[in-house]
N, C-alpha and C positions, 0 to 999 in steps of 0.2 A: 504494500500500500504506500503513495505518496504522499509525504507527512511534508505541509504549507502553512507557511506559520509568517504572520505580518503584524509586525508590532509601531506603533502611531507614539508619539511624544507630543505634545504640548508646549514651546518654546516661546516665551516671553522676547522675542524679538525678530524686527523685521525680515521679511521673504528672502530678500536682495540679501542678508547679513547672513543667514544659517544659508541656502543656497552657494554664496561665495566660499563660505566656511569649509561645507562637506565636499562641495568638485576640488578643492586647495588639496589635493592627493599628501602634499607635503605636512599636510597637517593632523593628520590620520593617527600618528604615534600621543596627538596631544588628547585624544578622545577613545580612540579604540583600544583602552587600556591593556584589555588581554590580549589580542591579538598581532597587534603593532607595536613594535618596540623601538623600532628605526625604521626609516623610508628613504629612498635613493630613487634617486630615475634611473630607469631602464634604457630599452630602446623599442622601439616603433609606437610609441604611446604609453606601451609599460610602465608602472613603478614596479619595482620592488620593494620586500615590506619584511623586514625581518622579526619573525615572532616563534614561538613557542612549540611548531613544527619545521621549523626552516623559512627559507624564503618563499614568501607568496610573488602571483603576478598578478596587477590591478591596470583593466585598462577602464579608462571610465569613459561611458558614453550620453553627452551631458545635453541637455537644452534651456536653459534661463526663462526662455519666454513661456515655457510653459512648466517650471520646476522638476523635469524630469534628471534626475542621477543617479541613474543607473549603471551596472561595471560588471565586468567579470570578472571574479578572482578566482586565480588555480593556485589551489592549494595545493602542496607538495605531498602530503599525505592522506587528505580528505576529497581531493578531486576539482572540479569544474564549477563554480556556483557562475551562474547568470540569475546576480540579483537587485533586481528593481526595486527605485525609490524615488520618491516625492517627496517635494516642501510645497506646501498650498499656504496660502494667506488665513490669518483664522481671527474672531475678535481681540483675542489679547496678544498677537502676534501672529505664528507661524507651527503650523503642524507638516513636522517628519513622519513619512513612513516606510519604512524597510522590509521588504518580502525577502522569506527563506523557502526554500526550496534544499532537502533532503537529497544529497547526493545515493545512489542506492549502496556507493557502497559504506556508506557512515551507518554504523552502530545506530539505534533509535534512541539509546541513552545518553552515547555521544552527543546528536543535534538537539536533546533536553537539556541539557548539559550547556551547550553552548546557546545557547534560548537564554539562560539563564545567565549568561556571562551578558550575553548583547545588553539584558534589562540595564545592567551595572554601565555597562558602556555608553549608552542613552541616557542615563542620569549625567553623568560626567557631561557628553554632548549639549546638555541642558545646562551645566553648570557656567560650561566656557564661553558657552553662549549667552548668558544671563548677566554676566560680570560688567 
């Protein structure tokens, strides 16, 4: 079975400010605490992202005008993610949302596991951006 999981945040600040924030690939180690430890550019679009399986590869595929940042990241030992996200304008700001998608061959406790890493990761994303 295909286990889809999209989790939405609530960010106290403007579209244009979290939008510029999350495509900043560069800036990915200041938020995605468990996963990113360092970031480097690559080549053909790539980052590199060095975290807690080795190095990932992120290529993001971005649109401003309509809040889409979406990427691909291959992970070294979890596989292929093609996963989509959104900033929308909200009353007291701006709402992130991030879709996961279960590579088949990650454990089901694995991607609970990292569901629950992401939450911690989205607070933090909230925090930087709030300051």
């Amino acid at each position: 079975m295909t286990i889809t999981l999209t989790k939405t945040i609530n960010i106290k600040a403007s579209l244009d400010k979290v939008w510029n924030y999350v495509n900043d690939l560069s800036k990915w180690a200041e938020w995605a605490i468990h996963n990113v430890k360092s970031v480097r550019q690559g080549d053909n679009g790539f980052w590199l992202m060095d975290g807690p399986r080795g190095t990932s590869k992120v290529k993001m595929s971005s649109d401003k005008t309509t809040g889409i940042l979406d990427h691909n990241f291959i992970d070294p030992s979890e596989g292929h993610w093609k996963v989509p996200c959104r900033v929308v304008a909200g009353n007291l700001g701006s709402h992130f949302m991030i879709t996961f998608t279960k590579p088949e061959q990650m454990p089901d406790e694995a991607f609970e596991m990292g569901m629950k890493m992401l939450d911690e990761e989205l607070l933090k994303l909230k925090e930087n951006l709030e300051k």
